[in-house]
Predicted model as a PDB file, atoms N, CA, C, CB and O in Angstrom, pLDDT in the B-factor column:
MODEL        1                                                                  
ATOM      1  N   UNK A   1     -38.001 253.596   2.117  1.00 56.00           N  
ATOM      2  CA  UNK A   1     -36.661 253.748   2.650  1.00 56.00           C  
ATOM      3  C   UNK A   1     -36.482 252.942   3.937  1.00 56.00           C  
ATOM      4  CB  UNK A   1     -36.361 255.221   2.902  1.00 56.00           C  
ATOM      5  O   UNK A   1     -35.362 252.657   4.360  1.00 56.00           O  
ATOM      6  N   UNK A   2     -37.532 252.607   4.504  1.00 77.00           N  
ATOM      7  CA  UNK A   2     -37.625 252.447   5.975  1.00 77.00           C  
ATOM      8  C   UNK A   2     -37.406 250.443   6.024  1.00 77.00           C  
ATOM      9  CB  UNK A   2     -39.510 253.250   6.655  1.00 77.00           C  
ATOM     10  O   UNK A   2     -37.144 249.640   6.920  1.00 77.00           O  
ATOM     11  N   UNK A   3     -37.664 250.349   4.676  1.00 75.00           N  
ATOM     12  CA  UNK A   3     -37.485 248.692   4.428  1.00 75.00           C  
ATOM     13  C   UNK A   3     -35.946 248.051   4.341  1.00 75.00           C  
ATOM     14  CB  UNK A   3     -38.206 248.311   2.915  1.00 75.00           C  
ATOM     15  O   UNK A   3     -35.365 247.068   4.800  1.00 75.00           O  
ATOM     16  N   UNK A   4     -35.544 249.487   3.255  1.00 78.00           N  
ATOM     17  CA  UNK A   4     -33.880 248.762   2.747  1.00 78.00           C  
ATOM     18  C   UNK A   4     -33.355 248.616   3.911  1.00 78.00           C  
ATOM     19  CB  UNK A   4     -32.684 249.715   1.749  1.00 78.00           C  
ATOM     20  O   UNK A   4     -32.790 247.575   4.248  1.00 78.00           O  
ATOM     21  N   UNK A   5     -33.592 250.546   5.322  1.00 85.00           N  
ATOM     22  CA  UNK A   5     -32.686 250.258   6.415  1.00 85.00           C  
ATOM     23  C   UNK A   5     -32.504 248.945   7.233  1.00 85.00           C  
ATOM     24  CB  UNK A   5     -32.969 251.120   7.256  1.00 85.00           C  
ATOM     25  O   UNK A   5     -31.510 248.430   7.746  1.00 85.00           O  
ATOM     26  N   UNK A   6     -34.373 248.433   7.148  1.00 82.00           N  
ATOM     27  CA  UNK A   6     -34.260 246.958   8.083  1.00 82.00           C  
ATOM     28  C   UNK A   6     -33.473 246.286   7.083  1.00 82.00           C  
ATOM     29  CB  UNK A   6     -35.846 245.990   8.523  1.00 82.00           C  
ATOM     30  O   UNK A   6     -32.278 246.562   7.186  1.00 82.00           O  
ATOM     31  N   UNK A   7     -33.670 245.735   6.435  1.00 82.00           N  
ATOM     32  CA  UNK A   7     -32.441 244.641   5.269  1.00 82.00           C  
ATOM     33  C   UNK A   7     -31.031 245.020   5.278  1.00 82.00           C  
ATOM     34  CB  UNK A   7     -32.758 244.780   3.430  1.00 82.00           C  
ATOM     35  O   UNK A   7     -30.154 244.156   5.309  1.00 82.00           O  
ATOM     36  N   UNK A   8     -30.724 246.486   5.249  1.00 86.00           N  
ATOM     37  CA  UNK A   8     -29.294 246.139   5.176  1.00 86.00           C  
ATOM     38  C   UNK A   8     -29.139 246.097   7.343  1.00 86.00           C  
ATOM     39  CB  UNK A   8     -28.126 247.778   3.965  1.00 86.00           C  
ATOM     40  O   UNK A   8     -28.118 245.532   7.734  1.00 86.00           O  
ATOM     41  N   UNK A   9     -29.916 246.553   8.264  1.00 87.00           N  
ATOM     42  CA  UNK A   9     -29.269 246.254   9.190  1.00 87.00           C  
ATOM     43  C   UNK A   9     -29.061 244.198   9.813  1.00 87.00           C  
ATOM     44  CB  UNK A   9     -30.014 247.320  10.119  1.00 87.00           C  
ATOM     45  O   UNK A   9     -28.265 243.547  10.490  1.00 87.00           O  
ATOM     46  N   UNK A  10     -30.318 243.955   9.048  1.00 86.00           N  
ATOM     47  CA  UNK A  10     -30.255 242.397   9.053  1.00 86.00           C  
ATOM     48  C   UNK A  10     -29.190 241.954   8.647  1.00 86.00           C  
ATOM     49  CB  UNK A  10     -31.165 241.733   8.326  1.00 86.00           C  
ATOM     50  O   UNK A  10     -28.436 241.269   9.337  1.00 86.00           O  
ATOM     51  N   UNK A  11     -28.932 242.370   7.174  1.00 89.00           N  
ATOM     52  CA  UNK A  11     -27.565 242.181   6.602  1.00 89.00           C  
ATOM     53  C   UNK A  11     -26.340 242.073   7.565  1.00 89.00           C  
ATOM     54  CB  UNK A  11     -27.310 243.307   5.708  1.00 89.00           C  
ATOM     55  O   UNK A  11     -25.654 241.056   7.661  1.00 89.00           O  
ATOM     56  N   UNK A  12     -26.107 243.384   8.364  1.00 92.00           N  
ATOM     57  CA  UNK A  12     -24.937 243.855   8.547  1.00 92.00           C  
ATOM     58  C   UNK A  12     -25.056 242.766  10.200  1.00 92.00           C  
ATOM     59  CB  UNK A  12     -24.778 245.851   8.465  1.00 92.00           C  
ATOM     60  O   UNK A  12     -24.003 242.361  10.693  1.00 92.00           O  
ATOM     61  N   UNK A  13     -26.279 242.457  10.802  1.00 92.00           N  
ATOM     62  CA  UNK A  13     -26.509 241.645  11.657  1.00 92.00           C  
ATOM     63  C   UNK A  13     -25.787 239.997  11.588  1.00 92.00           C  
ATOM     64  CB  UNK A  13     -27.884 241.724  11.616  1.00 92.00           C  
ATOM     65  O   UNK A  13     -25.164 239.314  12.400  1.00 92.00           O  
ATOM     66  N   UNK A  14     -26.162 239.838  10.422  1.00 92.00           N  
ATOM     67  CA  UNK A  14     -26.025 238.147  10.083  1.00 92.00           C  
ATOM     68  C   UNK A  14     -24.341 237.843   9.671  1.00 92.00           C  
ATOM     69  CB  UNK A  14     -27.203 237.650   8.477  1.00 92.00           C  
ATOM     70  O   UNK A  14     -23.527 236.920   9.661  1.00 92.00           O  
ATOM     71  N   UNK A  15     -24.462 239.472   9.311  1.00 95.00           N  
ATOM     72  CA  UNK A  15     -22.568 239.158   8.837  1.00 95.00           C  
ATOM     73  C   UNK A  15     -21.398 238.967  10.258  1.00 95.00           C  
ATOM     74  CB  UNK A  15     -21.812 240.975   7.797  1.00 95.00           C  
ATOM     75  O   UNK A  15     -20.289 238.437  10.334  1.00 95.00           O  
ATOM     76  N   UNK A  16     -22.203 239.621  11.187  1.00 96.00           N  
ATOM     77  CA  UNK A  16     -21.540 240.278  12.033  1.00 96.00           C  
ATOM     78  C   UNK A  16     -21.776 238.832  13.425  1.00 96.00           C  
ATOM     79  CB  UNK A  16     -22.282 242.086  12.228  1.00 96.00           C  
ATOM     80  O   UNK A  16     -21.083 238.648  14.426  1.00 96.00           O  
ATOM     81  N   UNK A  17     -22.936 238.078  12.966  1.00 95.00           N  
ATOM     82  CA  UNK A  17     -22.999 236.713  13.860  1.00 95.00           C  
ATOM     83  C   UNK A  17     -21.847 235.629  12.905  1.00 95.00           C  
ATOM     84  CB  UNK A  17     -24.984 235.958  13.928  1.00 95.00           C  
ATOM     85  O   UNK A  17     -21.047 234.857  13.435  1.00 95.00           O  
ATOM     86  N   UNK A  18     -21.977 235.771  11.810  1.00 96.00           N  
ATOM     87  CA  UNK A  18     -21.066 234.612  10.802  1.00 96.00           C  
ATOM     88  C   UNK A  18     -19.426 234.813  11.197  1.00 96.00           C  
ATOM     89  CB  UNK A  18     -21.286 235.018   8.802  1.00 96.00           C  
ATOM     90  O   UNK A  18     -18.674 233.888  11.504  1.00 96.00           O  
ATOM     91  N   UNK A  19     -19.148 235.893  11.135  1.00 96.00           N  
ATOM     92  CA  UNK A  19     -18.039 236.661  11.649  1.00 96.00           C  
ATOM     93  C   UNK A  19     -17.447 236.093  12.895  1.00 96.00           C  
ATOM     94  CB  UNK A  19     -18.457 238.033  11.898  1.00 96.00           C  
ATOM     95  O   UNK A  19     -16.219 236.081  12.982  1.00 96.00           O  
ATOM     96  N   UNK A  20     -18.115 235.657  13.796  1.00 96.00           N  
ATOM     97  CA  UNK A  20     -18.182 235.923  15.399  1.00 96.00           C  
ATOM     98  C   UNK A  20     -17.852 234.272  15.685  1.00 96.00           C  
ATOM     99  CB  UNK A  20     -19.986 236.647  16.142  1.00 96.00           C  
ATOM    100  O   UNK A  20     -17.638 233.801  16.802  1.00 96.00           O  
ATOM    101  N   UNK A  21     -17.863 233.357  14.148  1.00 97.00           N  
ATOM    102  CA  UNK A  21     -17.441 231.804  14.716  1.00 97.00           C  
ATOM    103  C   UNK A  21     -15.805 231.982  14.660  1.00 97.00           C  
ATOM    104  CB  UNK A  21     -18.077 230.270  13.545  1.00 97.00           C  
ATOM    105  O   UNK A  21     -15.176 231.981  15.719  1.00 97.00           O  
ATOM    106  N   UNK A  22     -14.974 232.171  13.096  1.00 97.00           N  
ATOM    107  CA  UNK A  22     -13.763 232.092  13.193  1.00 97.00           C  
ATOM    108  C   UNK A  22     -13.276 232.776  14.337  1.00 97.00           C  
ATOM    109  CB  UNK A  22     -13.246 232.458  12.124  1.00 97.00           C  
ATOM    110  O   UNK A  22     -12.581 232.140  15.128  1.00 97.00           O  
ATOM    111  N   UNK A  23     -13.639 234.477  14.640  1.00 97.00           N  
ATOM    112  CA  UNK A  23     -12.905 234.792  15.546  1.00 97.00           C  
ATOM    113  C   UNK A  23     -13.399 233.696  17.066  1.00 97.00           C  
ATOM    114  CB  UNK A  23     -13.077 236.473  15.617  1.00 97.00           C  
ATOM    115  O   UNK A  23     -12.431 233.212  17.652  1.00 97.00           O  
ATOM    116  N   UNK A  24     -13.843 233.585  17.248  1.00 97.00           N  
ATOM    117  CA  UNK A  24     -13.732 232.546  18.600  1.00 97.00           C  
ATOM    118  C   UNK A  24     -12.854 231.548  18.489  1.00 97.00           C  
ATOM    119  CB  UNK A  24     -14.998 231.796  18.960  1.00 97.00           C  
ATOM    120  O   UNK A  24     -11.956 231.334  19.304  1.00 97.00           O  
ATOM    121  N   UNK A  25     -13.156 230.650  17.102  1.00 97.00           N  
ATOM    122  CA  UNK A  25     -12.410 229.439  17.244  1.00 97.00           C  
ATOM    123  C   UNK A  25     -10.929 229.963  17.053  1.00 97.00           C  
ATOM    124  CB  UNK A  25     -12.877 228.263  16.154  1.00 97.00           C  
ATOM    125  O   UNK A  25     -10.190 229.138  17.590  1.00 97.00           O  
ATOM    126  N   UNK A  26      -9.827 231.525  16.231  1.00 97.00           N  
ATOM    127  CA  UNK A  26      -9.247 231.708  16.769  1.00 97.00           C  
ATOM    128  C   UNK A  26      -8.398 232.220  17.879  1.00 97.00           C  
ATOM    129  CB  UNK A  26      -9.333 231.643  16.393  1.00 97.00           C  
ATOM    130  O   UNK A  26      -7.178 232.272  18.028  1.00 97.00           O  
ATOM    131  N   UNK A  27      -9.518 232.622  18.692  1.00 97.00           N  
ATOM    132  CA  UNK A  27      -9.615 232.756  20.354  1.00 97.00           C  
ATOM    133  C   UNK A  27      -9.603 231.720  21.217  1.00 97.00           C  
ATOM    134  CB  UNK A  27     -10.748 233.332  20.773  1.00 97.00           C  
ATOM    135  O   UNK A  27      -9.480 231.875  22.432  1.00 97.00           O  
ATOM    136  N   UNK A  28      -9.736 230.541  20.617  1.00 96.00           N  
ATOM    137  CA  UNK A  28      -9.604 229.201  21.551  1.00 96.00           C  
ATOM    138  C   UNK A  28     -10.833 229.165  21.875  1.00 96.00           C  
ATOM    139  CB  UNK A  28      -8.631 229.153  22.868  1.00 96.00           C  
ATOM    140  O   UNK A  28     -10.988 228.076  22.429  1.00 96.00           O  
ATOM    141  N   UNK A  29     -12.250 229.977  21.846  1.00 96.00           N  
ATOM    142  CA  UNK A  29     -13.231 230.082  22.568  1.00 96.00           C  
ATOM    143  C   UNK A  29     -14.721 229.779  21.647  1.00 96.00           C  
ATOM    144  CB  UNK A  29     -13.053 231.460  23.212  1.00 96.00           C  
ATOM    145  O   UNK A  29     -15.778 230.401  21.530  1.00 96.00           O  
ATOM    146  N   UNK A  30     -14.322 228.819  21.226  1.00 96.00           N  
ATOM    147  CA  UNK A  30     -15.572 228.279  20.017  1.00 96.00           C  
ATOM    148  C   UNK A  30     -16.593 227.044  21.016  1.00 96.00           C  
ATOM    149  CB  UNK A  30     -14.545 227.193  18.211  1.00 96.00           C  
ATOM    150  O   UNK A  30     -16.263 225.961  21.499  1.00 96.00           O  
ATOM    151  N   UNK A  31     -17.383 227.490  21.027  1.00 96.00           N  
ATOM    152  CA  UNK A  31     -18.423 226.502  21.768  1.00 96.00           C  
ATOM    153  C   UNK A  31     -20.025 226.337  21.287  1.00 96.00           C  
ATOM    154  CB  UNK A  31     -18.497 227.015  23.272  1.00 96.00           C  
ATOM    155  O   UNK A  31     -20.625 227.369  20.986  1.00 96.00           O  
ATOM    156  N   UNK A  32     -20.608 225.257  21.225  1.00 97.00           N  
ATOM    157  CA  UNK A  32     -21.260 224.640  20.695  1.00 97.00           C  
ATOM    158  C   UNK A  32     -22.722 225.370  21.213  1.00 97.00           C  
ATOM    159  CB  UNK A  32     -20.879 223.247  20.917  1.00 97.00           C  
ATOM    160  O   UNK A  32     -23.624 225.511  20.386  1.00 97.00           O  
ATOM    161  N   UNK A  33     -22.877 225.753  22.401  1.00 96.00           N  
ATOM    162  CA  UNK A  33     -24.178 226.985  22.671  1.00 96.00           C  
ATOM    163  C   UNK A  33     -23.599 228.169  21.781  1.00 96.00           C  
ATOM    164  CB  UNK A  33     -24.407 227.628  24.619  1.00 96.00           C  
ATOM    165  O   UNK A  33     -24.402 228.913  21.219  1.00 96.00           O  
ATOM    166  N   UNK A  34     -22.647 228.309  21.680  1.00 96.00           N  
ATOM    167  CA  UNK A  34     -22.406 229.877  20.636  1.00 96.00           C  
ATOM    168  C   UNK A  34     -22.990 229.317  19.125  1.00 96.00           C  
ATOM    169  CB  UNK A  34     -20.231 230.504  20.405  1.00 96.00           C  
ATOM    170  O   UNK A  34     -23.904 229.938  18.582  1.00 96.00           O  
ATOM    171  N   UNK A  35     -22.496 228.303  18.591  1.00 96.00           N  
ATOM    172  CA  UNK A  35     -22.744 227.775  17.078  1.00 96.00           C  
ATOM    173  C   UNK A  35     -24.460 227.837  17.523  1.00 96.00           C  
ATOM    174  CB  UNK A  35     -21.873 225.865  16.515  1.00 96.00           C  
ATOM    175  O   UNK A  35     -24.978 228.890  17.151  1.00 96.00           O  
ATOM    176  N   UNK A  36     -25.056 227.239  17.981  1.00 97.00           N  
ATOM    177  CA  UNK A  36     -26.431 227.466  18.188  1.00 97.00           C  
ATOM    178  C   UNK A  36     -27.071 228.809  18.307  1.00 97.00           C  
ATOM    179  CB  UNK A  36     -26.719 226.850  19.232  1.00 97.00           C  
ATOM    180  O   UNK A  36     -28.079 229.046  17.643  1.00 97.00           O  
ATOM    181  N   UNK A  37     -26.517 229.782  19.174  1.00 96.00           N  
ATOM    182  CA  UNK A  37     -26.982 230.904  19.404  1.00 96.00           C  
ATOM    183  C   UNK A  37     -26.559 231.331  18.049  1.00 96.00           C  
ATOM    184  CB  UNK A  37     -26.533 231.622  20.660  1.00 96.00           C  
ATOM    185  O   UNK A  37     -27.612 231.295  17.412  1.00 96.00           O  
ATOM    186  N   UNK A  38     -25.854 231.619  17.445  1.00 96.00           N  
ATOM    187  CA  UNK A  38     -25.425 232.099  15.610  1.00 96.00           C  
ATOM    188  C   UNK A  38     -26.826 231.506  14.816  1.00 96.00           C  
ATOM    189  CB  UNK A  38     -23.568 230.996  14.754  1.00 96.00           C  
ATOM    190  O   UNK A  38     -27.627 232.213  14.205  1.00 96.00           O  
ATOM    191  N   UNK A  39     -26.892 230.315  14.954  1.00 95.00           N  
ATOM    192  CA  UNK A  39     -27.794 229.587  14.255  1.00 95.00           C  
ATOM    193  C   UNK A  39     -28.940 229.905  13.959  1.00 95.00           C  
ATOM    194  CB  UNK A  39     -27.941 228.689  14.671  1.00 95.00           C  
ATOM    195  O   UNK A  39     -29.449 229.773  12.846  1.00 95.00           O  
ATOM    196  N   UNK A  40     -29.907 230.758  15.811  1.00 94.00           N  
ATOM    197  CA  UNK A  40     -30.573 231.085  15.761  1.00 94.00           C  
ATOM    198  C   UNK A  40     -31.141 232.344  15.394  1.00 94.00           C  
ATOM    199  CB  UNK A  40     -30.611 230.715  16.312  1.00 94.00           C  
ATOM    200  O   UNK A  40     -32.243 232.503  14.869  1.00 94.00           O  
ATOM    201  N   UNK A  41     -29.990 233.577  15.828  1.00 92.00           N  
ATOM    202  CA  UNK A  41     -30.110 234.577  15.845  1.00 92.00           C  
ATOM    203  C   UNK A  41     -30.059 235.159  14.158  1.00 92.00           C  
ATOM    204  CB  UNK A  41     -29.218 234.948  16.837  1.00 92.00           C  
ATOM    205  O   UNK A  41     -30.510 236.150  13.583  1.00 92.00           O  
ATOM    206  N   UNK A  42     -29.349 234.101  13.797  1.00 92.00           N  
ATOM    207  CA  UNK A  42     -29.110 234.553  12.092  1.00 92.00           C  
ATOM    208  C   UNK A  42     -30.886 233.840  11.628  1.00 92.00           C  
ATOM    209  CB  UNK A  42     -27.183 233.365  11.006  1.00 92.00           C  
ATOM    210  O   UNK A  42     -31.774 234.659  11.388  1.00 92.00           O  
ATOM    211  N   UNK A  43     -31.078 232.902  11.584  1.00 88.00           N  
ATOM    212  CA  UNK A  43     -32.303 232.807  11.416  1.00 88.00           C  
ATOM    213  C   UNK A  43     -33.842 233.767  11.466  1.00 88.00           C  
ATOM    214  CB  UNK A  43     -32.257 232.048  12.065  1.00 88.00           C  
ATOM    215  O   UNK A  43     -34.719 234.039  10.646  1.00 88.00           O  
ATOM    216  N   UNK A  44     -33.567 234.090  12.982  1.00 86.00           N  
ATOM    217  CA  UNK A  44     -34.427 235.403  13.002  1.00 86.00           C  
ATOM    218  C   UNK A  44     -34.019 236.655  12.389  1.00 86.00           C  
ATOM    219  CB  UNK A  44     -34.651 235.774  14.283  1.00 86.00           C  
ATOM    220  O   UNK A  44     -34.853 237.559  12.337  1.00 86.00           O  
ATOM    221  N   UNK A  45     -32.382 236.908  11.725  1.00 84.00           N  
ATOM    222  CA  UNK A  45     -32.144 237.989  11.331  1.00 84.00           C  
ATOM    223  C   UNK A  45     -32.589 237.909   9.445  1.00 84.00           C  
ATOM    224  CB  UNK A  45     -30.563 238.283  11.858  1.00 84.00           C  
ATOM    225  O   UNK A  45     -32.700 238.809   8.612  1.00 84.00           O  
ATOM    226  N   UNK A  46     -32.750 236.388   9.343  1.00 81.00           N  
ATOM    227  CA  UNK A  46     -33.591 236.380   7.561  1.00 81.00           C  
ATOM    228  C   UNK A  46     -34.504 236.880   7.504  1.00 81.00           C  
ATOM    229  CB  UNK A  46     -34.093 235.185   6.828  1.00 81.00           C  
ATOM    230  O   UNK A  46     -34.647 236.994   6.286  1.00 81.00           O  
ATOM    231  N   UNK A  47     -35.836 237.584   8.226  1.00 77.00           N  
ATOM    232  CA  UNK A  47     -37.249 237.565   8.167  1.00 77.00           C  
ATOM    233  C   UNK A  47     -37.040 238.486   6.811  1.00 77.00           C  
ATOM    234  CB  UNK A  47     -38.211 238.180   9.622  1.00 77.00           C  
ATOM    235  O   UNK A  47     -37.428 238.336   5.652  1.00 77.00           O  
ATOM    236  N   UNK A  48     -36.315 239.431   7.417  1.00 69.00           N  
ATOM    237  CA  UNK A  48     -36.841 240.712   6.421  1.00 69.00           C  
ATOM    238  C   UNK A  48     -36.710 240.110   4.938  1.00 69.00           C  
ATOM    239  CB  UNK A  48     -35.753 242.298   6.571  1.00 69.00           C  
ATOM    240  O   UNK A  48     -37.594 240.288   4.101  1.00 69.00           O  
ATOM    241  N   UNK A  49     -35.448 239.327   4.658  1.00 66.00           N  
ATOM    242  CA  UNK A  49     -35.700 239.133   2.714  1.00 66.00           C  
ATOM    243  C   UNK A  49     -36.789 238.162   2.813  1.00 66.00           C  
ATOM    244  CB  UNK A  49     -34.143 238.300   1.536  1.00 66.00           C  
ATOM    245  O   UNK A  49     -37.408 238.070   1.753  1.00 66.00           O  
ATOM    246  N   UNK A  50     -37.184 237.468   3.677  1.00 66.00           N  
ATOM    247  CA  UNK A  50     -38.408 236.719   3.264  1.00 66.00           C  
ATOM    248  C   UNK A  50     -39.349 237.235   3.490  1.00 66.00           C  
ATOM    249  CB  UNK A  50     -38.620 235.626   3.686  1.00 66.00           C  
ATOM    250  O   UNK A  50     -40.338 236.600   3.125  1.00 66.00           O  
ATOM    251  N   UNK A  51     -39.633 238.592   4.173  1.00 64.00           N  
ATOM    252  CA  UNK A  51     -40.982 239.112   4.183  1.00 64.00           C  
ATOM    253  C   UNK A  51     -41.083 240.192   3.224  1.00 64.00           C  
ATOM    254  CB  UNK A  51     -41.396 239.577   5.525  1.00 64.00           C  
ATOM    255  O   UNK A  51     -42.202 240.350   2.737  1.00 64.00           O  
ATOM    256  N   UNK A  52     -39.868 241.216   2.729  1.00 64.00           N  
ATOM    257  CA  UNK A  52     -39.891 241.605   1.733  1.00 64.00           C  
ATOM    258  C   UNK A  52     -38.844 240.886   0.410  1.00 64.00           C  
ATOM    259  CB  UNK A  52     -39.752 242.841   2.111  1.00 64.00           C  
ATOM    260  O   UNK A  52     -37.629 240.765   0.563  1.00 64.00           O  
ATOM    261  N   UNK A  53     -39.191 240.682  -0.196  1.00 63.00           N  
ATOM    262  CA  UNK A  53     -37.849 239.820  -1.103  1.00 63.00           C  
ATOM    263  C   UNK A  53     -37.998 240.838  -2.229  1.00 63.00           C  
ATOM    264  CB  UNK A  53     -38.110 237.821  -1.730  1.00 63.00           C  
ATOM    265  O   UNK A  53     -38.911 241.408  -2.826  1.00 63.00           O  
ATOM    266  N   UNK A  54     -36.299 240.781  -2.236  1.00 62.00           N  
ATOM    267  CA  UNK A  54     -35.582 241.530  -3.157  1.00 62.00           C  
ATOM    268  C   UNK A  54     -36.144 241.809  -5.018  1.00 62.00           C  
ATOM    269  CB  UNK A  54     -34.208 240.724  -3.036  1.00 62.00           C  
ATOM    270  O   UNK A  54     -36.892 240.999  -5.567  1.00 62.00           O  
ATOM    271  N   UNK A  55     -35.955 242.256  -5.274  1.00 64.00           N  
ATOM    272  CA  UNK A  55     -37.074 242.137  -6.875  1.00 64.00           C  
ATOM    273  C   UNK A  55     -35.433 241.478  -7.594  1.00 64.00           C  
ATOM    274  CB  UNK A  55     -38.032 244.425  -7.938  1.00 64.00           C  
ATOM    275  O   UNK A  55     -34.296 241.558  -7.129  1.00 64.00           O  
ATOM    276  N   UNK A  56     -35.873 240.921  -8.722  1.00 53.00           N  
ATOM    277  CA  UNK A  56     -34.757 240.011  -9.621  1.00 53.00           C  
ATOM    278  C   UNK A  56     -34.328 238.558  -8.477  1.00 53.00           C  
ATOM    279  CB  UNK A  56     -32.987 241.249 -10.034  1.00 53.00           C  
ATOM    280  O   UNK A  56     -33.323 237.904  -8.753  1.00 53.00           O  
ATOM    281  N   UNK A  57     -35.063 238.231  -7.411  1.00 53.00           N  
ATOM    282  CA  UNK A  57     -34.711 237.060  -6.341  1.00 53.00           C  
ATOM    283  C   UNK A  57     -35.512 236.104  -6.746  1.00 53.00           C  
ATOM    284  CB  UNK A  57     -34.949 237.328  -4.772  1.00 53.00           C  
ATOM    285  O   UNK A  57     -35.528 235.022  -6.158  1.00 53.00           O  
TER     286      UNK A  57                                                      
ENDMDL                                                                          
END                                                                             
């Protein structure tokens, strides 16, 4: 149980950085350290399906 919670909070992590470009750019406030910081932070938020991967993946 303790696996799905990390995956879906990664999930709900990566959605929630992807999310976070439109609303800026329609905030006027889209900047190129933010696209990087997304970049990265979503990156470190993949570990979990690559350290556990999904069965049928």
């Amino acid at each position: 149980m303790r696996r799905r919670r990390v995956m879906m909070v990664a999930d709900l992590v990566r959605a929630a950085l992807i999310g976070s470009i439109p609303v800026a750019w329609w905030l006027d406030a889209l900047t190129l350290p933010q696209l990087y910081a997304v970049v990265l932070l979503n990156g470190c938020a993949t570990w979990p399906d690559c350290a556990w991967p999904r069965p049928g993946c």
